[in-house]
C-alpha positions in Angstrom: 5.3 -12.0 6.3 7.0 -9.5 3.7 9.2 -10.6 0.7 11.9 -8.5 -0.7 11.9 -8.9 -4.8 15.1 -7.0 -6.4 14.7 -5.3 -9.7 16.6 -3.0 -11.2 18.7 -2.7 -8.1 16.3 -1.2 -5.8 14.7 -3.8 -3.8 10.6 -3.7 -3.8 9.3 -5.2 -0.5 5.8 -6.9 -1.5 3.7 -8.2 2.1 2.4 -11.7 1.0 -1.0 -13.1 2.8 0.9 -16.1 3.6 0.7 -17.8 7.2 3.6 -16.8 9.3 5.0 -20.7 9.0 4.9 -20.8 5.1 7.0 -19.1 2.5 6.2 -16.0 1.4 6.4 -16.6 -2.4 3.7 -19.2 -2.0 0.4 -16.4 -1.1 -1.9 -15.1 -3.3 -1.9 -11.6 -2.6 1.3 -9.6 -2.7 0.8 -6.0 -1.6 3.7 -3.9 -2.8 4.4 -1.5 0.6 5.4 2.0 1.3 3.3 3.0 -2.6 0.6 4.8 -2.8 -0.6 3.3 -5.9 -1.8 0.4 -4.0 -0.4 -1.9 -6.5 -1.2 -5.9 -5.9 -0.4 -8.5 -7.8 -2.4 -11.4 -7.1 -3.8 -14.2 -8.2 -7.2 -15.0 -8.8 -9.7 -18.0 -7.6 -10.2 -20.4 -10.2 -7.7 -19.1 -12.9 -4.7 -21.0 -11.4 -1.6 -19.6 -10.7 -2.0 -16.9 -13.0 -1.5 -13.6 -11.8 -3.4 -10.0 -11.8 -2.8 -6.5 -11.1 -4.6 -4.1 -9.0 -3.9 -0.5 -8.1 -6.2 1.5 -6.1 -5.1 4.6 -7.2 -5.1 4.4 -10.9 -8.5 2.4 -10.8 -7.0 -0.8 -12.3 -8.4 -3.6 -11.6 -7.7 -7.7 -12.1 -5.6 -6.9 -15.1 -4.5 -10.0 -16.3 -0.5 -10.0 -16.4 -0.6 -13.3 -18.4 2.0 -15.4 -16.6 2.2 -17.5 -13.4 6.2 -16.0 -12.8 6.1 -13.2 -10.0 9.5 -11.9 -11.7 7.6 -11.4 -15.5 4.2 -10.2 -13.5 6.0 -7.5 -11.9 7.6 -6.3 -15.2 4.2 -6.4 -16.9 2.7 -4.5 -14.3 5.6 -1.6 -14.6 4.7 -1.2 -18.1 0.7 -1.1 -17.4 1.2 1.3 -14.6 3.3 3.5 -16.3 1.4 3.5 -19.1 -1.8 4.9 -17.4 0.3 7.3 -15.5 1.7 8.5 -18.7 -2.0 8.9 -19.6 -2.9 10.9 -16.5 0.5 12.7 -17.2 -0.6 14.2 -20.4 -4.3 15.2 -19.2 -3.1 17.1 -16.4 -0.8 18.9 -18.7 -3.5 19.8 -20.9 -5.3 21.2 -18.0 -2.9 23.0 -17.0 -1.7 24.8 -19.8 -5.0 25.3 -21.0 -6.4 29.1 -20.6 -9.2 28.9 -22.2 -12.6 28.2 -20.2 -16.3 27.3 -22.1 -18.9 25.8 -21.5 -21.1 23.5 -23.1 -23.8 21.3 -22.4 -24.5 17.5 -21.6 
C-alpha cells in the first residue's frame, strides 16, 4: 500500500490510496507517513494528473504544484513548506524576544 520515494538520500515513505492489486504510483492521494505536517500530495478531480499539496498543520491547502511528475511535485512542495515554516519561524521569534506588552483595540 506504501511507496518508498528517495530524495536526497533519505527515503520518504508516502501511503498511496491505491487498491492492494495496483501499483502504488498509480493513486491519487499520497500521504507522506511518520510527519506531522500531514503533507499530501494529491491530485485533484477534474484537473487531470496534476498534482496538489496539502498539509494539515501549516493550513495549506490544494496548492497547485504545477506538474503531473511525483519526483518535481515533491520538490515543489519542499520549497512551499519550508517557506511557510520559515514564516512561522520568524513570528515566533518575534514573540519571543519581544518584552514589551500593549494593548490596543479592535
Amino acid at each position: 500500500m506504501g511507496d518508498f520515494y528517495e530524495v536526497g538520500g533519505h527515503k520518504m515513505k508516502f501511503k498511496s490510496n491505491v487498491n492492494f492489486n495496483k501499483e502504488p504510483k498509480t493513486g491519487s492521494i499520497f500521504t507522506l507517513k511518520y510527519n506531522s505536517l500531514g503533507i499530501s500530495i494529491h491530485k485533484y478531480v477534474g484537473c487531470g494528473d496534476e498534482l496538489f499539496l496539502n498539509s494539515k498543520a501549516l493550513s495549506i491547502y490544494n496548492y497547485d504544484l504545477e506538474t503531473e511528475d511525483f519526483g518535481e511535485a515533491v520538490r515543489k512542495a519542499k520549497e512551499v513548506i519550508m517557506r511557510e515554516v520559515k514564516k512561522i519561524r520568524e513570528d515566533a521569534y518575534k514573540f519571543y524576544s519581544d518584552t514589551n506588552i500593549e494593548f490596543d483595540r479592535y
